[in-house]
C-alpha positions as CSV (number, residue, x, y, z in Angstrom):
1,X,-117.1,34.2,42.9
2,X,-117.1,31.1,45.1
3,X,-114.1,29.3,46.0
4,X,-113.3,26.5,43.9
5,X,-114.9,23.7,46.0
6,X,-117.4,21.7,44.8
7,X,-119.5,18.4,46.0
8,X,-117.6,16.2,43.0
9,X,-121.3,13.9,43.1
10,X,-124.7,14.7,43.2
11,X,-126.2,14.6,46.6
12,X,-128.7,12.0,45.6
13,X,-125.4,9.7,44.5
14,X,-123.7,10.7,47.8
15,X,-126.5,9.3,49.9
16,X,-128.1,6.2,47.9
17,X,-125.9,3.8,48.5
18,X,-124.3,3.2,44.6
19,X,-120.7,4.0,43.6
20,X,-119.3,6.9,41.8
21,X,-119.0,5.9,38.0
22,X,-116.0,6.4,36.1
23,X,-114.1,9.0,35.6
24,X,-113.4,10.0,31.9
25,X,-109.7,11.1,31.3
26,X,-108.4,11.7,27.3
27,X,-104.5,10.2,28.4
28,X,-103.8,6.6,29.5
29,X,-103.8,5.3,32.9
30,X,-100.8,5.3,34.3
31,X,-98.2,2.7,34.5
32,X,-95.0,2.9,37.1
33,X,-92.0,0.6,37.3
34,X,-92.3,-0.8,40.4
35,X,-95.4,-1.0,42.8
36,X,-94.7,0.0,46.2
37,X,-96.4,-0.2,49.9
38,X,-96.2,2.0,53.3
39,X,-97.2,0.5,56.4
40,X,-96.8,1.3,60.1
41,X,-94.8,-2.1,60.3
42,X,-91.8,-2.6,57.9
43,X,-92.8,-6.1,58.0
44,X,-96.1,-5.6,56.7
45,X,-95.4,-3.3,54.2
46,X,-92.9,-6.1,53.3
47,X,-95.6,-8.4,52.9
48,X,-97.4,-6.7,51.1
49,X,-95.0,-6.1,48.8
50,X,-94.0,-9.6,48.3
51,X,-98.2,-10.0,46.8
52,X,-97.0,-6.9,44.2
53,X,-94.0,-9.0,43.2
54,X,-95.9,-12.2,42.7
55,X,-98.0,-10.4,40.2
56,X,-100.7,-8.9,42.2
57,X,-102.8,-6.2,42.7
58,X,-102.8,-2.9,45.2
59,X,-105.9,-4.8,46.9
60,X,-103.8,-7.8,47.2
61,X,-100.9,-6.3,48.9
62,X,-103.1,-4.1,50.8
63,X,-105.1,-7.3,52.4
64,X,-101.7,-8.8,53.1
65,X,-100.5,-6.1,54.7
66,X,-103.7,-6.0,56.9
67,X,-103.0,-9.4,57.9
68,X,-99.5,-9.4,58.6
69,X,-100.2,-6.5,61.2
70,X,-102.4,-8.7,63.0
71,X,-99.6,-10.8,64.0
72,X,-96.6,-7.9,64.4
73,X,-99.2,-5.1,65.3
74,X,-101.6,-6.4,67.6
75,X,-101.9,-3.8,69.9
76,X,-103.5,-1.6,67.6
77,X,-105.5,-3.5,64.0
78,X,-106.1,-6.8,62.7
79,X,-108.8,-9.4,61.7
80,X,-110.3,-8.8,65.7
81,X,-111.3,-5.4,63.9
82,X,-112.9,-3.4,61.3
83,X,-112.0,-0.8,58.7
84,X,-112.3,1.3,55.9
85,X,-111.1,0.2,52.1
86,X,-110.9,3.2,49.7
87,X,-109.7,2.0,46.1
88,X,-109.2,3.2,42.6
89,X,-109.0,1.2,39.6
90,X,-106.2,2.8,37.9
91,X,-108.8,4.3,35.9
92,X,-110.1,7.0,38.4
93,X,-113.2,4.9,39.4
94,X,-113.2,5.3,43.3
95,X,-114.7,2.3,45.3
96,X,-115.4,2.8,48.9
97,X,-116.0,-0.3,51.1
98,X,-117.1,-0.3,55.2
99,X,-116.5,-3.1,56.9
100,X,-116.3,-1.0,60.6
101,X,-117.7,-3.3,63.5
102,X,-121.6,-3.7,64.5
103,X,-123.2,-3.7,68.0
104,X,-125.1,-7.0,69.0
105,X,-128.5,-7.3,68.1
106,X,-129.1,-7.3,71.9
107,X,-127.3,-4.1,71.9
108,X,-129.5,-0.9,73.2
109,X,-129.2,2.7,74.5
110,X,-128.7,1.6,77.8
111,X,-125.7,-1.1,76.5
112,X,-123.0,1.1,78.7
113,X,-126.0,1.5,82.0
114,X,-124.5,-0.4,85.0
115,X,-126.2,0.0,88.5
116,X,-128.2,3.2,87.6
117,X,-125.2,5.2,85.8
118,X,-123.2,5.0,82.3
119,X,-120.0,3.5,82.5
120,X,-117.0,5.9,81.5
121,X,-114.8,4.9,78.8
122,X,-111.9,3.3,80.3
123,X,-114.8,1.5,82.7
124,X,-117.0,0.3,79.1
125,X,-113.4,-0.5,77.7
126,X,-112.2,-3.7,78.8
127,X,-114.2,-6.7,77.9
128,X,-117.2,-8.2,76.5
129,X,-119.4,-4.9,76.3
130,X,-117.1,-3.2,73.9
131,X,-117.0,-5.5,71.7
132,X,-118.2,-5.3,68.0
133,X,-119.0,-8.2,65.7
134,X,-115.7,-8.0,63.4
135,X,-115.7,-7.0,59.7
136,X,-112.2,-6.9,58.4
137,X,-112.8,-10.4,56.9
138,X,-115.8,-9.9,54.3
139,X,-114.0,-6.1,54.0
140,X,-111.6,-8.4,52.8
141,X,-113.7,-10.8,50.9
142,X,-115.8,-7.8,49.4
143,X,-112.4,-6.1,47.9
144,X,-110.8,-9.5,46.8
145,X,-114.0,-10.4,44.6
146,X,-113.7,-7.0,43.2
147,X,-110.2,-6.3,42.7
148,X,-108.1,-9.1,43.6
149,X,-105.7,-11.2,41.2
150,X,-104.1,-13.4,43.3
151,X,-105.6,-16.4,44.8
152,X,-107.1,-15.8,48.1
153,X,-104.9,-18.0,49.8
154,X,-102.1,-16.3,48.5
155,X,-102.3,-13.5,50.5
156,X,-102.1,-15.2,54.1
157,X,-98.9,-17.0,53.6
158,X,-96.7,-13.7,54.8
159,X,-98.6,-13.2,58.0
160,X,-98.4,-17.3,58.8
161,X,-95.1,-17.4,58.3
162,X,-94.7,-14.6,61.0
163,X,-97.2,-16.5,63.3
164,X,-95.7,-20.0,62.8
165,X,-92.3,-18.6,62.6
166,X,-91.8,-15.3,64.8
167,X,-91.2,-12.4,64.6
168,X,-89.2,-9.6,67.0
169,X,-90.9,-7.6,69.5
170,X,-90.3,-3.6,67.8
171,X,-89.9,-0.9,70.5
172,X,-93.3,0.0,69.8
173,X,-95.1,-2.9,70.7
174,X,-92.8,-3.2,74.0
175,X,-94.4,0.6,75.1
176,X,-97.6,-0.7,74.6
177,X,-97.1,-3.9,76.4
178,X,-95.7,-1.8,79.5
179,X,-99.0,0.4,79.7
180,X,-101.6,-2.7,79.1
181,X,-99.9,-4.3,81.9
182,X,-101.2,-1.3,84.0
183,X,-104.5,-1.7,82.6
184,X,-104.8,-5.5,84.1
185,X,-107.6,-5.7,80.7
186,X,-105.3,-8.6,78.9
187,X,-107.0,-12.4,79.5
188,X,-104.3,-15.3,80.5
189,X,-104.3,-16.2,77.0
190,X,-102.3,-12.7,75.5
191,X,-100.4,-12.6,78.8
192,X,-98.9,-15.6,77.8
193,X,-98.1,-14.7,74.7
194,X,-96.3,-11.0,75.2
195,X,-95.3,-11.0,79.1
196,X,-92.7,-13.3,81.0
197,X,-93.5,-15.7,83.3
198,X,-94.1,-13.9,86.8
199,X,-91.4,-14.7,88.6
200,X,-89.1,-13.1,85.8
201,X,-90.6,-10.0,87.2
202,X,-88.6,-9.4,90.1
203,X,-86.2,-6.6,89.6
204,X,-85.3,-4.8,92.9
205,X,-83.3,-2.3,91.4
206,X,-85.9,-1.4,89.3
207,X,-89.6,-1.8,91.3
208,X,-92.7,-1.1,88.9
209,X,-96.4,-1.1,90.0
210,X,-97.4,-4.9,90.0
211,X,-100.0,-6.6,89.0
212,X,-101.3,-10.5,90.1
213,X,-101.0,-12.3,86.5
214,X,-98.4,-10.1,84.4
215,X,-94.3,-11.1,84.4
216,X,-91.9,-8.3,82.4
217,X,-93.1,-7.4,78.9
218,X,-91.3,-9.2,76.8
219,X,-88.4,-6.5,75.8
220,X,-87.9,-5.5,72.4
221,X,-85.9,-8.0,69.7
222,X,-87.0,-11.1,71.4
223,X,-89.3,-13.4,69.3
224,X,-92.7,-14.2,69.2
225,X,-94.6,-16.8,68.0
226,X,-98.3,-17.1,67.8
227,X,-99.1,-20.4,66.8
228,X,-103.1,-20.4,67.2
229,X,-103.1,-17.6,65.1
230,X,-100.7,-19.2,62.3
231,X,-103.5,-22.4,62.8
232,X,-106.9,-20.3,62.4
233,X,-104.9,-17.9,59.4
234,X,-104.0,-21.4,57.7
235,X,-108.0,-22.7,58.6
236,X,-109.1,-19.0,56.9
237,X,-106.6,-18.9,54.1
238,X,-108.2,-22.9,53.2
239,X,-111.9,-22.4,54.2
240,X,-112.3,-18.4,52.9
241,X,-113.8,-15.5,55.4
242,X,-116.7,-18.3,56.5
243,X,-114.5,-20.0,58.6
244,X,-114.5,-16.7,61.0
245,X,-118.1,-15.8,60.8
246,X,-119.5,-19.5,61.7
247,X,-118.4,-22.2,63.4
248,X,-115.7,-22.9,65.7
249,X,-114.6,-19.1,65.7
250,X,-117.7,-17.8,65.7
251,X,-118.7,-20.0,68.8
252,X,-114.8,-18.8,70.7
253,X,-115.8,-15.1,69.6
254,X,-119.0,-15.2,71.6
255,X,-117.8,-17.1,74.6
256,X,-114.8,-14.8,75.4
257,X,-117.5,-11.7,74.9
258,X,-120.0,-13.6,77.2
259,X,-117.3,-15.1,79.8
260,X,-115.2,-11.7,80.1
261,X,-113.5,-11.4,83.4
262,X,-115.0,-7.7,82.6
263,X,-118.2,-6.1,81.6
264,X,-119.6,-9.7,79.6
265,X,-121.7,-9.2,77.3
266,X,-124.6,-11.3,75.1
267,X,-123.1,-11.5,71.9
268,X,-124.2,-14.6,69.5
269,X,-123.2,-16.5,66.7
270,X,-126.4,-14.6,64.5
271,X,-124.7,-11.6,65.0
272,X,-121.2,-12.7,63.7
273,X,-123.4,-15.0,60.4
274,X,-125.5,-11.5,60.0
275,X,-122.7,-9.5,59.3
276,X,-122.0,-7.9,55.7
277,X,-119.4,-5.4,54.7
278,X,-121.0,-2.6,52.6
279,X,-119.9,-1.3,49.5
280,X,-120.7,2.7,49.8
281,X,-120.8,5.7,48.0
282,X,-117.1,7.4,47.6
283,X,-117.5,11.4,49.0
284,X,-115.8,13.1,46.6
285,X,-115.2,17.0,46.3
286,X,-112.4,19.4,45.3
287,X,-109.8,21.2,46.9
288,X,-108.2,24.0,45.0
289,X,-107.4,22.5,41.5
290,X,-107.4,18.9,42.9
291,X,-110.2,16.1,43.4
292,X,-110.1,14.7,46.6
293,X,-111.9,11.4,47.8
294,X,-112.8,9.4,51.5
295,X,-115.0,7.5,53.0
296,X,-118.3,8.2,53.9
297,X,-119.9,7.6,56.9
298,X,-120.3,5.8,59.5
299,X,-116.5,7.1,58.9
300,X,-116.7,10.9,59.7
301,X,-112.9,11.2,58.2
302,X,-114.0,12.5,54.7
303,X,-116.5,15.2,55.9
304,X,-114.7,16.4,58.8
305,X,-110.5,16.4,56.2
306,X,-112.7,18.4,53.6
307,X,-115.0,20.3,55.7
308,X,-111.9,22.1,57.4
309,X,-110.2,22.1,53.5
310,X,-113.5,23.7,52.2
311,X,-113.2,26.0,54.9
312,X,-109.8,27.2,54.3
313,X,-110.0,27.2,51.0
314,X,-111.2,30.5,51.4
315,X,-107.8,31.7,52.6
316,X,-104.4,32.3,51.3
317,X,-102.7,29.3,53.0
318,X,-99.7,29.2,50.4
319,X,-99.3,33.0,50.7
320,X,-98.8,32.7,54.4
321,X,-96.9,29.6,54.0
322,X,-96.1,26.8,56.6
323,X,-93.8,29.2,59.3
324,X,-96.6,31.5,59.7
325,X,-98.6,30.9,63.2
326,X,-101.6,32.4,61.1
327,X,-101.4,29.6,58.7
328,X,-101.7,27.2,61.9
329,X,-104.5,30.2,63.6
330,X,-106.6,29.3,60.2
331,X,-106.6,25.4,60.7
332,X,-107.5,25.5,64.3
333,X,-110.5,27.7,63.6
334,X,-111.5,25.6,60.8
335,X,-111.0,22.0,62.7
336,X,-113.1,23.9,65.4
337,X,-115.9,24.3,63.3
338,X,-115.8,21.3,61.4
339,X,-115.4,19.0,64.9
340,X,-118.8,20.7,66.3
341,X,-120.2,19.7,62.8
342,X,-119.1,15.9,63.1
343,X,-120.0,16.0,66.9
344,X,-123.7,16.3,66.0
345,X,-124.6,14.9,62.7
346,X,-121.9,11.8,62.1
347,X,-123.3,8.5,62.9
348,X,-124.0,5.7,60.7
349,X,-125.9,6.3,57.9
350,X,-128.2,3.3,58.0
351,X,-129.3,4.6,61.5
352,X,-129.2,8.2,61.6
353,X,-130.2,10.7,58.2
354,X,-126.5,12.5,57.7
355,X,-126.6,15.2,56.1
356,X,-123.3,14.8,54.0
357,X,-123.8,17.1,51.3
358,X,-125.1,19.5,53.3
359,X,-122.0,20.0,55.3
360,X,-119.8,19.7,52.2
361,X,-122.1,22.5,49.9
362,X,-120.1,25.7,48.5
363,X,-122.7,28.1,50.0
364,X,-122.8,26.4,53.2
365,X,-118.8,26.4,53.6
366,X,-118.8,30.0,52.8
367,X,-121.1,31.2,54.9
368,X,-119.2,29.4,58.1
369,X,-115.7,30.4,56.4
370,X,-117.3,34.3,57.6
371,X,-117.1,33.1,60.8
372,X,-113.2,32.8,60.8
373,X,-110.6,35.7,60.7
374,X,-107.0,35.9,60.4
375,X,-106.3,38.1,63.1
376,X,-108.4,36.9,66.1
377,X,-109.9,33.9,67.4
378,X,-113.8,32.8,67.3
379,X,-115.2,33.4,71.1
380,X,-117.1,30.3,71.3
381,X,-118.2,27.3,68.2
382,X,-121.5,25.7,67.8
383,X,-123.0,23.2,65.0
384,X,-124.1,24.8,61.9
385,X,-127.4,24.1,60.3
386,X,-126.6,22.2,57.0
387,X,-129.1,21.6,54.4
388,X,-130.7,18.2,54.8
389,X,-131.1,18.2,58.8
390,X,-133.9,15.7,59.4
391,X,-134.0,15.6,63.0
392,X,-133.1,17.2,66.2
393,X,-130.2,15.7,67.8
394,X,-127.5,16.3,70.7
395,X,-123.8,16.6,70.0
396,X,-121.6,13.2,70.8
397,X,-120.8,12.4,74.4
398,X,-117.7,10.1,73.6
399,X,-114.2,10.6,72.6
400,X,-112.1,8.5,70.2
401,X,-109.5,6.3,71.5
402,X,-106.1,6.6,70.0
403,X,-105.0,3.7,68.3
404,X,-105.0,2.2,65.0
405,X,-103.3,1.7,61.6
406,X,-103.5,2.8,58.5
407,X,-101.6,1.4,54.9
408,X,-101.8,2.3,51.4
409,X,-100.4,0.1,48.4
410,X,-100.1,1.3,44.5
411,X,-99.1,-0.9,41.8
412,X,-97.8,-0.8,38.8
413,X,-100.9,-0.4,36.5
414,X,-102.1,2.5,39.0
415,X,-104.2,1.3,40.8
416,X,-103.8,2.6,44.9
417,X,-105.9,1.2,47.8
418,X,-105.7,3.7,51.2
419,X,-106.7,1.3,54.3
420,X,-107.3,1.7,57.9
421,X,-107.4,-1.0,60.0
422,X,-108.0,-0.8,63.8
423,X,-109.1,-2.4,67.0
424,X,-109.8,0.8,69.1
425,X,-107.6,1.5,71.8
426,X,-104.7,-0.6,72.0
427,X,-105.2,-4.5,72.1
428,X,-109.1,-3.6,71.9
429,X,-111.0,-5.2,74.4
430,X,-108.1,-7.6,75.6
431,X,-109.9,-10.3,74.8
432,X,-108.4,-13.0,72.2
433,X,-110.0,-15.7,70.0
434,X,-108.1,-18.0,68.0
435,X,-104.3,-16.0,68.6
436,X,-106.0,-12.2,67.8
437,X,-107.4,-9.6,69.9
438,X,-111.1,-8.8,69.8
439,X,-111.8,-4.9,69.4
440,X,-113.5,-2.3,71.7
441,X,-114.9,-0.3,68.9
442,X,-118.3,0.0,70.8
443,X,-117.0,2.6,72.4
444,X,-116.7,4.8,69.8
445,X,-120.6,4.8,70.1
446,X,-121.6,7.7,72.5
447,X,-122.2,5.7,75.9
448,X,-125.2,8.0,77.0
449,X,-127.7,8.0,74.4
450,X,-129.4,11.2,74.8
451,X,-128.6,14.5,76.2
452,X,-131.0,17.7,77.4
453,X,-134.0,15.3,76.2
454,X,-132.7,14.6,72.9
455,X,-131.2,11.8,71.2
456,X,-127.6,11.7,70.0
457,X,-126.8,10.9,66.8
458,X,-124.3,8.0,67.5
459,X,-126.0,6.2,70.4
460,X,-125.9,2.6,70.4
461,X,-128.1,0.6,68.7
462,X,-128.1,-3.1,68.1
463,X,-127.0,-4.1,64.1
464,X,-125.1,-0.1,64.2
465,X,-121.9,0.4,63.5
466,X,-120.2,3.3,65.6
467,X,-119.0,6.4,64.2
468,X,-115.3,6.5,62.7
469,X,-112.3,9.1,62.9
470,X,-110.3,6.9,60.5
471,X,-109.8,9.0,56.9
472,X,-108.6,6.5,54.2
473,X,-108.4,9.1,51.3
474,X,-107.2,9.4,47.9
475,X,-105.8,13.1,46.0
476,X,-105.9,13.6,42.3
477,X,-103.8,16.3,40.5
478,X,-105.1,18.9,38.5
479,X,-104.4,16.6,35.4
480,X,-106.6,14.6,36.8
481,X,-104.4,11.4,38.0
482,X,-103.3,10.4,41.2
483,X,-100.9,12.2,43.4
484,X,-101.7,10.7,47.0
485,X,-102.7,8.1,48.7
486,X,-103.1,8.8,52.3
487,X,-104.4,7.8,55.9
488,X,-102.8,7.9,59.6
489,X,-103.6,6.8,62.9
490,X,-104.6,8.0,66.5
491,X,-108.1,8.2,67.1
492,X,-109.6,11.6,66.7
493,X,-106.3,13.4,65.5
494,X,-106.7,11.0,62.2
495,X,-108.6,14.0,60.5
496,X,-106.2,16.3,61.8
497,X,-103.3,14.7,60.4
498,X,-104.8,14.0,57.2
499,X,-106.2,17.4,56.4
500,X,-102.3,18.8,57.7
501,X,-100.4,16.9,55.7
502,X,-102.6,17.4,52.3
503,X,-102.5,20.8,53.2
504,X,-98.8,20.5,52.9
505,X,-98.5,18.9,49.6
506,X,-101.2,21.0,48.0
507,X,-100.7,24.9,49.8
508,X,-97.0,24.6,51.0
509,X,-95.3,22.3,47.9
510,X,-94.0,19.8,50.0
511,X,-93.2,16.2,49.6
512,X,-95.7,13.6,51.9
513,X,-92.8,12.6,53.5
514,X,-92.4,16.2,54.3
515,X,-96.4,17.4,55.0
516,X,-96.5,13.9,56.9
517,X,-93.7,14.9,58.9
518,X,-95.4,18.5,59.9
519,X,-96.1,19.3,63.3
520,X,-100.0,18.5,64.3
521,X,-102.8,21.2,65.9
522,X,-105.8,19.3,66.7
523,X,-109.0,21.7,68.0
524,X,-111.7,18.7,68.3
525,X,-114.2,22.1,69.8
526,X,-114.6,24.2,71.8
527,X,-111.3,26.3,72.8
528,X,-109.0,24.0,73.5
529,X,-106.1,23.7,70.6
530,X,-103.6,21.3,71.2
531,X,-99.8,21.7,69.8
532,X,-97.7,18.7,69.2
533,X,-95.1,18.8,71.8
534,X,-91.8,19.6,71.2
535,X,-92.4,21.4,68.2
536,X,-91.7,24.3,65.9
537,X,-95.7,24.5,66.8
538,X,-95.4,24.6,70.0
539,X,-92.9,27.2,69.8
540,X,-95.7,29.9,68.6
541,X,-97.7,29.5,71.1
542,X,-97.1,33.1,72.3
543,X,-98.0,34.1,68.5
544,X,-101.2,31.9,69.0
545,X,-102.1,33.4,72.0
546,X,-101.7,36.8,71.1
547,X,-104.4,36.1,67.8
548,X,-106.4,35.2,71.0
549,X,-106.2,31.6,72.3
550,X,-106.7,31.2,75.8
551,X,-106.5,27.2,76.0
552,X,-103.0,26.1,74.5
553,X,-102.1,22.4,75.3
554,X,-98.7,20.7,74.5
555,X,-99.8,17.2,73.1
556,X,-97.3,13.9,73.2
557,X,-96.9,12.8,69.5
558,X,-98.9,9.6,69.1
559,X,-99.5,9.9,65.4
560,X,-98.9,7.5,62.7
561,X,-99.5,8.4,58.9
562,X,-98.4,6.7,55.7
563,X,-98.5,7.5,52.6
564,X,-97.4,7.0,49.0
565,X,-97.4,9.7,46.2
566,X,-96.7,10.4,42.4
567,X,-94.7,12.4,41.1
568,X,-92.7,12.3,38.2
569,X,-94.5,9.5,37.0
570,X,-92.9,7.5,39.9
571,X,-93.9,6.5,43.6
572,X,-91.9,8.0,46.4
573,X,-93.6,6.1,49.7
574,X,-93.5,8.4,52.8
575,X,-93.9,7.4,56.7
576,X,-94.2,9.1,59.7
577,X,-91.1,9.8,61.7
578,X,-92.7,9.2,64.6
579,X,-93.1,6.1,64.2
580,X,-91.7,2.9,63.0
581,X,-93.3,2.9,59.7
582,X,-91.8,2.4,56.4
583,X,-92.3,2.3,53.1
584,X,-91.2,-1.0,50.5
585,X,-91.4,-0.8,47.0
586,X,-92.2,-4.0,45.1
């Protein structure tokens, strides 16, 4: 008998472009005393919070929360950005909305060709070139008009008051300062913000590369204030999402991409009026006796999380439990897989035919699951042939930037929004309109668009939107409410993460805070496996090797997940201990 892993819609429903319908259930929804939200930012999740208090709903605090970590977490989201919006209702109806970035209509295969030869990614990085139209804001609009209570306005006064007022430079934001400044990407305008003046620089006792135009990051506890940004969030919060998609911001958008001191680039105010978050279709399956659900592409987070689950599904994972290297053996060999997978089908579905049911069918799953054994290691990894394959295409010539942030906010009638907010690598392009930093999610597109003669999948295209790591996703118990809300960040580890830590809760009976707080093993192909550093993990690599790994690799922990989960009938939040997240409860 096949594994218990099922497409939870129809392939036609997966594809079409309509949401799932609701999910029966015989008990109430459920009702919790408190709300509560976890964010990468205590501050965030704070103001978040603060909407839950005031009466509002998981959206509400979740769009908050976005907005607030524009102003205390530049470096890696905001409104310069795009992201993912999974939501349910409280009544186990999932809604999925996309508002990732879109090239320029001017934007082509060659986008990335300079001088004969494709730029590599830290080249295409800083600058106009990188630069996507922004859709955080009708993401935004799109869930507010759908699930919001409070007024729209509402939700902005947290993050102005953190603009207008300050706020503290974490440790966080100081590390990421210190490695922009090597970078030399940031414009005069964020320098002036988040560095000193130059001549604060000088520190003999202490010499550091230098670079013409950047004093001393400003350290860590000294304040900030933003006030452009508390101007344009008060214009936004007045005016609605219009006032960033035309007019004056629409017209400083487009200059700084077509005046960057790097790599300018013809963007125009059409492309920012064209733009439209999309409501998709939720990708649904399940995972041992629980219903899982992500985002579908141009995301690759919910086919690559439950590829690997479908895969391992097939193996005793809670028999072998969490201190068993062949536990860890199992998800490398199924991440391997599944990463060859996303490398040559994910791309944006309005471009590209994916073949998302395909990858997630029973028979399918089963068949690669034969590939993987418990006491040795694959030799070598290569796509598999899905059903629903329309076209030849190469595999994916660009890596994912680390970066990111993710949030998730529940309240007290039930319902849970899991969000992931980014601007690529951290402060995207360096670039800054209005007080906020303009992404680089362009290169998450593949910067060569073909390879051996074929095309790739997630080449660049003008009105695209580039393929995704980021894995909002939502776990139901076998009773069939809601037991997790979960995310993380860090380019393409988010899967990783994800897939680890609801491995934990579901195979090892751990708490999120505890399957969050798991070490990481991230095989993105071929044989390389890398082992969080420092690590229980890292400690069996000998065991690892001996099953027949030959390219171990220690990896520096830059992950970030949050989450928040049920049990009881109450909401613990969880955070990741690596960073400086935190959860608040309303």
């Amino acid at each position: 008998m096949l594994p218990r892993f099922l497409a939870f819609l129809a392939a036609p429903l997966l594809l079409a472009g309509c949401t799932a319908g609701p999910r029966t259930t015989s008990t109430p929804p459920p009702r919790f005393d408190r709300g509560m939200v976890s964010a990468a930012d205590p501050r965030a999740a704070e103001a978040g919070a603060e909407m839950l208090r005031q009466g509002g709903s998981a959206t509400d605090a979740a769009l908050a929360t976005l907005l607030a970590l524009t102003v205390v977490e530049p470096q890696s989201s905001g409104i310069g950005g795009g992201g993912f919006y999974v939501a349910d209702d409280g009544k186990g109806h999932v809604d999925t909305i996309d508002g990732r970035e879109t090239a320029p209509q001017a934007a082509g295969p060659d986008w990335f060709r300079m001088n004969g030869q494709y730029l590599s990614v830290p080249q295409a990085i800083p600058g106009g070139l990188s630069v996507g139209v922004p859709g955080n804001l009708r993401l935004m609009e799109l869930a507010h008009q759908r699930h919001g209570r409070l007024p729209w306005k509402a939700l902005f006064q947290p993050a102005i008051r953190l603009a207008r007022d300050g706020f503290a430079v974490s440790p966080r934001l100081n590390q990421f300062l210190e490695r922009a400044m090597r970078t030399g990407a940031l414009t005069a305008e964020g320098r002036a913000l988040y560095y000193l003046p130059e001549e604060q620089w000088q520190d003999p006792k202490n010499p550091v590369i230098f670079i013409e135009g950047y004093g001393k990051p400003k350290p860590a506890g000294e304040t900030i204030r933003n006030p452009a940004l508390a101007s344009f969030l008060e214009t936004l919060a007045a005016k609605g999402p219009g006032a960033f998609y035309a007019g004056a911001n629409a017209q400083a958008v487009t200059t700084a991409v077509n005046t960057a001191p790097f790599n300018p680039a013809p963007m125009k105010p059409a492309d920012l009026a064209a733009y439209r978050a999309r409501q998709r279709p939720p990708v649904c399956v399940s995972y041992r006796a629980y219903r899982l659900c992500g985002m579908g592409p141009p995301s690759s987070g919910a086919t690559t999380v439950f590829g690997v689950l479908g895969l391992l599904e097939h193996f005793d994972l809670h028999g072998l439990g969490k201190d068993n290297p062949v536990s860890w053996h199992l998800i490398a060999e199924a991440q391997r897989l599944t990463y060859a997978d996303r490398e040559r089908y994910l791309a944006d579905s309005d471009f590209v035919p994916v073949p998302v049911a395909g990858l997630l069918a029973p028979d399918y799953l089963a068949a690669r699951a034969q590939l993987i054994a418990q006491d040795r290691t694959m030799a070598s990894v290569a796509p598999g042939n899905p059903q629903g394959v329309k076209v030849t295409q190469a595999d994916t010539l660009t890596p994912d930037v680390p970066s990111t942030s993710h949030f998730v906010a529940v309240d007290r009638s039930g319902a849970a929004v899991s969000l992931t907010s980014t601007v690529e690598s951290a402060f995207g392009s360096g670039l800054m309109a209005n007080g906020y930093f303009l992404n680089n999610e362009l290169t998450d597109f593949s910067l060569v668009p073909q390879r051996d003669g074929k095309p790739v999948a997630n080449r660049v295209e003008g009105g695209k939107r580039p393929r995704s790591a980021m894995s909002p996703t939502l776990v139901y118990g076998p009773d069939g409410k809601l037991r997790l809300a979960i995310g993380a960040a860090g380019g393409a580890t988010i899967p990783a993460q994800v897939l680890k830590a609801i491995i934990g809760v579901v195979d090892w009976d751990l708490s999120a805070q505890q399957a969050i707080a798991l070490p990481v093993i991230f095989a993105p192909g071929g044989n390389t496996v890398f082992l969080e550093k420092g690590t229980a993990l890292e400690a069996m690599a000998p065991a690892l090797t001996a099953l027949g790994h030959t390219d171990l690799q220690p990896r520096e922990a830059s992950f970030k997940a949050n989450a928040v989960e049920v049990q009881g009938g109450h909401l613990q939040g969880a955070a990741d201990p690596r960073s400086e997240g935190r959860a608040v409860g309303e």
